[in-house]
N, C-alpha and C positions, 0 to 999 in steps of 0.2 A: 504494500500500500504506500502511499505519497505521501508527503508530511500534511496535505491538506487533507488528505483522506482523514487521519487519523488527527487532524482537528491542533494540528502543529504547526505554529508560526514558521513562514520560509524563511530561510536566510541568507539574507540578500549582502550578498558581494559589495563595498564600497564602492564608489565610482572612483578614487583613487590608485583601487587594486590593479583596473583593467589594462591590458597590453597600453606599452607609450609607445605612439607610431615616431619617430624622428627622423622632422625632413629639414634640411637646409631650404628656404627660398634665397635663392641669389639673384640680384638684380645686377648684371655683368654691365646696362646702361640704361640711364632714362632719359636717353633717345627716344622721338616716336613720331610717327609720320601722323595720327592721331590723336584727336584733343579728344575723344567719348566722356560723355556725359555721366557716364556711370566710374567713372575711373578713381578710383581710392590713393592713388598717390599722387592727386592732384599737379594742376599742368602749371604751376611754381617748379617742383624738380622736374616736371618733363621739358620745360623750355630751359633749363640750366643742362640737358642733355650731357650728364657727368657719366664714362665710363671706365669703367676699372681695366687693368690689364689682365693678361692670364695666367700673370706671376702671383697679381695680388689674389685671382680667382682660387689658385692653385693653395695660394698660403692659406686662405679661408677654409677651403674643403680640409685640409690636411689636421686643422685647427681642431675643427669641430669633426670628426673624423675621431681624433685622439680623446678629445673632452666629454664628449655628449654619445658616440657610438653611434651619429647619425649616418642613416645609408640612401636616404633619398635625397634629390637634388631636384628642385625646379627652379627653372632659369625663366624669369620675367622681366619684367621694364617699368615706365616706357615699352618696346618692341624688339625683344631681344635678338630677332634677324637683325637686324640694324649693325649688329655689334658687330667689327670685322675678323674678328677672328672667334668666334661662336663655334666653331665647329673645333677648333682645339679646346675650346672649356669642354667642351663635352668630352671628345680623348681626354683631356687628365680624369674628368670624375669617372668615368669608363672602367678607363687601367687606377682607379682608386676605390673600386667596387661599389660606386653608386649607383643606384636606380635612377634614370634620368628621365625628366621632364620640359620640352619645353611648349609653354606657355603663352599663345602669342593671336594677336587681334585678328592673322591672315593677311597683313597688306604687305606681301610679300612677292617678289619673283619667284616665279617654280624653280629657277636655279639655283634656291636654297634647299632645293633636297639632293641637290647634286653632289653637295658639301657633307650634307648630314643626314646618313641613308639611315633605314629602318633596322639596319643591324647597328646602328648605333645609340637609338633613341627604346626608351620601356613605353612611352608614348607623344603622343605629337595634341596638343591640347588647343583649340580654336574656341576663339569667346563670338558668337553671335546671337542676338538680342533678340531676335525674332525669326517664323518664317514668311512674315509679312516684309518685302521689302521696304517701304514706306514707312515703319514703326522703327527697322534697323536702322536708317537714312537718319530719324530723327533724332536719336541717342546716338549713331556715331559723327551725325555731322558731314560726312561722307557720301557722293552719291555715287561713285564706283565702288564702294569694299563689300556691299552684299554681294554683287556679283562673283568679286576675288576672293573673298573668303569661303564661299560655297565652292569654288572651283578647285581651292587648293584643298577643302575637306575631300573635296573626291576622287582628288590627284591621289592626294595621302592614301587614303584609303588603297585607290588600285595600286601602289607602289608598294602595299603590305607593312605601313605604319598602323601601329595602336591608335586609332583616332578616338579622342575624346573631346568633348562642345562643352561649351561651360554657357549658362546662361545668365543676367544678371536678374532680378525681378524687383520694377518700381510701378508706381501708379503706372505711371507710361504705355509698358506692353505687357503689364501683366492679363490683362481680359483675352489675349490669344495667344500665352504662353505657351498651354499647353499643346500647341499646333506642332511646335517645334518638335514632337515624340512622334509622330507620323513622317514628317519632313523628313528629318537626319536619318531615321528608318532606313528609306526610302534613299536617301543618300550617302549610307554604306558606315557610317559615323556607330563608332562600337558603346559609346556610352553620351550622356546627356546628366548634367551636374546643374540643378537652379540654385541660386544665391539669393538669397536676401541683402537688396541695398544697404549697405552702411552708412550711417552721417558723418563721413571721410571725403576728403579729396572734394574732386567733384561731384560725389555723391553727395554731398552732405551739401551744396551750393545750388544744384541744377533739377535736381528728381525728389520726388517726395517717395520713401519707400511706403508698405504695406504696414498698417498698423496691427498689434500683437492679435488682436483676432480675426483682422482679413489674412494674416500669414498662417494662422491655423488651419483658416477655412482655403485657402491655397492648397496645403499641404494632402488636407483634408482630398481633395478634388484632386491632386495628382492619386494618390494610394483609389481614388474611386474610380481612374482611367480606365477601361480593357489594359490588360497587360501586353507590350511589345516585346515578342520574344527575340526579335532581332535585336535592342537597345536596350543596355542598361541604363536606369533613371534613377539618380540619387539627389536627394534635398535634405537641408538643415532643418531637421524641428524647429530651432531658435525659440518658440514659446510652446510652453508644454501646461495641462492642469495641472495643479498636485497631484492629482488622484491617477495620475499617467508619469506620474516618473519612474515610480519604478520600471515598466516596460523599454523604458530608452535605456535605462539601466542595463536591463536583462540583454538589449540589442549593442550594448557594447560603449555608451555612452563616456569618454574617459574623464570627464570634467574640463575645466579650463585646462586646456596647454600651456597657454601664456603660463601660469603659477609655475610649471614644473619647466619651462624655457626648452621645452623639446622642439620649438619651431621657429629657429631664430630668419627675420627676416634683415639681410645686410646690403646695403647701401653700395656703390662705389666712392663715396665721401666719407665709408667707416664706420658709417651711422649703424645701431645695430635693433634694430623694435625684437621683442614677444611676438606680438600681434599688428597685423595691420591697424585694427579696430583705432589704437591711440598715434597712428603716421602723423595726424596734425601737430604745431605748436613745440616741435622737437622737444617731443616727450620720451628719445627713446632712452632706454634703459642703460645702453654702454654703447663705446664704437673700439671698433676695431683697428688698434694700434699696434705696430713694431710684433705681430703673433702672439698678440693678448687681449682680453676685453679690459678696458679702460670702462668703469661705472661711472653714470653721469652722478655730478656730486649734485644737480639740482632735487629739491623737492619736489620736485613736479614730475621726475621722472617715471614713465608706466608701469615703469616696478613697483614702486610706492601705492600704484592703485594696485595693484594686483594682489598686493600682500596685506590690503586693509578691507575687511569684513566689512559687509553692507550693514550697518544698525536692524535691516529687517530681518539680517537673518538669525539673529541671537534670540536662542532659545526655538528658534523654527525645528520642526520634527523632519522636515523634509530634505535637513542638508545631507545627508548619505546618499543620498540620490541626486543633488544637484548640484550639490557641491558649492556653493555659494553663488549658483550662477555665472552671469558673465561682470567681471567688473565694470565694464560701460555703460551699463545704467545706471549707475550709482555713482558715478567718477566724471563724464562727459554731460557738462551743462546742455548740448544739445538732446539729451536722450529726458532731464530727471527737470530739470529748470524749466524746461522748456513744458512740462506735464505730457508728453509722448510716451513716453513711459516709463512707470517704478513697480518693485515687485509688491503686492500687496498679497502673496505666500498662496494665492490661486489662480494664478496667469506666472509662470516664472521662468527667466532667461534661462536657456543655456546654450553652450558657446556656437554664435552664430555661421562659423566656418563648416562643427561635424557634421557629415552629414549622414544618413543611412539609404540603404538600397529601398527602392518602391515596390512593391506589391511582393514584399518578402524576402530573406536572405538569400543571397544568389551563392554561388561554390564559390569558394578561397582560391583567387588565381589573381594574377599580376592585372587585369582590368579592376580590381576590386581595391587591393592592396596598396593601391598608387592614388587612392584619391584624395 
């Protein structure tokens, strides 16, 4: 019999306990041929277009490599094609035993896979907004990149890269997001990843995201789609009941990463965040000097939020399962000041990045593992 059969409390695993995934994001330049709307590192660094070498790429990986035991790499921007010698960052983390990722809007020549074949790459990651062209146009500002980014998902694809689509979701094009799951299907694209807009970057200046129960009911309505057994589709809970945390629990939910620094994002200027979430107002936590993290001595640094308890949660029954949440709604005047939202222990954050698989756990293989 079951411990509930037999009228026995389960006993539920901390969110603390569960595997720590450890990815480098390396940002080799913030170069970009795009200004989008939705863009979290804001087009301040993207028009300072600062890019690292592939000595300093190299001294990074090796860093965190030794310190942290991290073995995944995604390479972002800005547009990390851009960067001209990208295709050696990828040989060093390669022959350094990373799982490689790059991460990129599409506005690229096809003779960037000429450089960087599918036996070099774990997968090839493309962000489009929509599959309405006219909604894409709107949030990238672009009226050639739909065209070039769907061309180059299906170059990819026939040339036997791991394609994976990343979507963002705000007021904007959320009412025909879910079109995108037939689309990409349809266009050879192996998985499909929705985000929840952050108040970053241009996010936080240009789009109004989803408020904590139209993101439910979102979420709600991808898990109610027909299932496509061609595409994998994964989304961030980011707002869960109380009375459903345990299940994100049971589905593998690790709490905040930022807290345990398993996901350092680094700069080509040194800069080093936690999490995207606090990229404004150089809040990051240390930079990366001479093959060591230098901590920022200011108070204001996102580590400081990270390691201070939200007052709601003290005394809450629910932190084992959620672990204090996300610190950005308690820390970022635009989330708590603003009244968008605070936890009130029956609507409660958590980290807006994880995400889990839709309409049920799919098999442990390197589409799954890499997201």
């Amino acid at each position: 019999m079951t411990a509930v059969e037999l009228g026995m409390p389960l006993q539920r695993k901390p969110i603390y306990t569960q595997p720590r995934e450890r990815f480098v994001f390396l940002y080799p330049t913030t170069a970009c041929s795009l200004r989008c709307k939705t863009c979290y590192v804001g087009n301040t660094r993207l028009n300072a277009a600062n890019t690292m070498s592939v000595e300093r790429a190299v001294e990074i990986m090796d860093y965190f490599k030794v310190t942290g035991g991290h073995d995944k790499l995604y390479l972002l921007g800005g547009e990390p094609t851009m960067h001209p010698e990208l295709a050696q960052i990828v040989r060093e983390a390669r022959d350094r035993g990373y799982k490689v990722t790059i991460s990129s809007n599409g506005d690229f020549e096809e003779s960037i896979f000429d450089g960087i074949g599918p036996d070099m790459l774990d997968s090839f990651n493309f962000s489009l907004e929509s599959a309405d062209p006219t909604i894409h146009r709107k949030i990238r500002g672009n009226p050639k990149n739909f065209e070039q980014v769907t061309n180059n998902i299906r170059r990819a694809r026939e040339l036997g890269y791991q394609v994976r689509v990343m979507c963002t979701v705000s007021q904007t094009n959320a009412p025909g997001a879910l079109d995108l799951i037939p689309f990409l299907a349809d266009l050879g694209a192996h998985t499909l990843s929705y985000h929840n807009l952050g108040k970053t970057g241009n996010g936080g200046r240009f789009l109004q995201p989803l408020n904590p129960q139209e993101w439910m009911d979102f979420c709600a309505a991808i898990e109610a789609h027909p299932p496509e057994p061609r595409l994998a589709v994964y989304y961030p809970p980011t707002f869960v009941t109380a009375d459903t945390q345990e299940q994100w629990a049971d589905r593998g939910y690790p709490g905040c990463p930022a807290r345990t620094l398993d996901r350092p994002h680094i700069y080509p200027d040194g800069t080093v965040y936690a999490c995207p979430v606090f990229m404004d107002d150089d809040r990051h936590y240390a930079r990366f000097e001479d093959g060591r993290l230098v901590l920022n001595p200011s108070p204001n640094n996102e580590l400081n939020a990270y390691m201070t308890a939200d007052p709601v949660c003290t005394g809450c029954p629910n932190t084992g399962t959620c672990g204090g949440g996300c610190p950005a709604y308690s820390q970022i005047p635009a989330y708590g000041d603003e009244g968008w939202y605070t936890c009130d222990r029956q609507i409660t954050p958590l980290c807006i990045l994880w995400t889990v698989s839709a309409w049920g756990a799919r098999p442990a293989d390197s589409l799954h593992t890499l997201r």
